[in-house]
N, C-alpha and C positions, 0 to 999 in steps of 0.2 A: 709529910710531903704529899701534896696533889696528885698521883700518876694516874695510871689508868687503872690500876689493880683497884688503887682506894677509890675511886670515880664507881668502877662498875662494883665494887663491893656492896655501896652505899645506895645506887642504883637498885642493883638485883635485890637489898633487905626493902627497901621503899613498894619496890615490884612485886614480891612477896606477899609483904603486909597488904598491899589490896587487891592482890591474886591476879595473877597474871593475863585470866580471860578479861579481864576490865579494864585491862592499857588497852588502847590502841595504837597511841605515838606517844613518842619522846622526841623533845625540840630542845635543842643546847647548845652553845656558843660554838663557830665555827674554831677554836683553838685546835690544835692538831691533836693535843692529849684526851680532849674530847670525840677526834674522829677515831682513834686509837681503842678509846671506852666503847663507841657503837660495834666494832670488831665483837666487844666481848658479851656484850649484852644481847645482839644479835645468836651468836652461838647458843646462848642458853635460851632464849626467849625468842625461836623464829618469827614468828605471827608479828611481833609488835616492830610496827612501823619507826623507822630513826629517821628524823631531817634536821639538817640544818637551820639555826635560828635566822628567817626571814627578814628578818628586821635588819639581823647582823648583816648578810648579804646585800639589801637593798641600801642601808651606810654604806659600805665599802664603793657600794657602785656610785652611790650618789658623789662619793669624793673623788670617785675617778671620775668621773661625766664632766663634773665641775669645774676639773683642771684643764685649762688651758692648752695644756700639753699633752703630751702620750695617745695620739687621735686613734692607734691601733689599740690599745689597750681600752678607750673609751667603746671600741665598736665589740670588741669583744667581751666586755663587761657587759653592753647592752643586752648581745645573743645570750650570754649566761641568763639575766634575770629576766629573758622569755623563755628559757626555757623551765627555770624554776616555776613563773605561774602556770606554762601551762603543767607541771608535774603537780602543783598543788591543785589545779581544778580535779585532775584524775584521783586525789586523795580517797574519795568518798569510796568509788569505786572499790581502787586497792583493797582497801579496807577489807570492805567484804569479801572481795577475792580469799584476803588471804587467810580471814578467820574461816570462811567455807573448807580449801585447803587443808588446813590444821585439824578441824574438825574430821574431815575425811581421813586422814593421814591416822591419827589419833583412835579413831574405831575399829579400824580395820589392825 
């Protein structure tokens, strides 16, 4: 069975294998047992960035846009996928923020 134990197991041995300062992000299907895995792979591996698969998000939006019906749900879908691009332009940034961070955290 898929949980989250065997998600972040297979995760953290992957993570491992090409050493943790050389992730940056990890991008994975919005399923909940997947938001559940960011939980854990976060805890062991602060630094490395987790987002949601963008792709998955902008379907979801698109098939709400598309319907005819549910006009609150369409406008709030909307505000959702501005505020995802604008979190993905700031990526670059992050980034660095957070490997600077770790690095300081980590010396001292």
């Amino acid at each position: 069975m898929k949980d989250k134990d065997f998600i972040s197991k297979h995760m953290g041995d992957a993570i491992m294998k090409v050493e943790a300062k050389n992730v940056i992000q990890i991008i994975i299907d919005n399923a909940d047992v997947c938001k559940e895995t960011s939980t854990l792979i976060e805890l062991e591996f602060p630094p490395i960035y987790w987002t949601s698969c963008v792709v998955h998000i902008l379907n979801l939006a698109l098939k709400n846009t598309c319907a005819t019906k549910n006009t609150k749900i369409n406008n709030d879908t909307y505000k959702q996928c501005l505020i995802s691009h604008k979190l993905l332009m700031m990526l670059p940034l992050l980034k660095t923020l957070l490997w600077t961070l770790y690095e300081i955290i980590n010396v001292q």
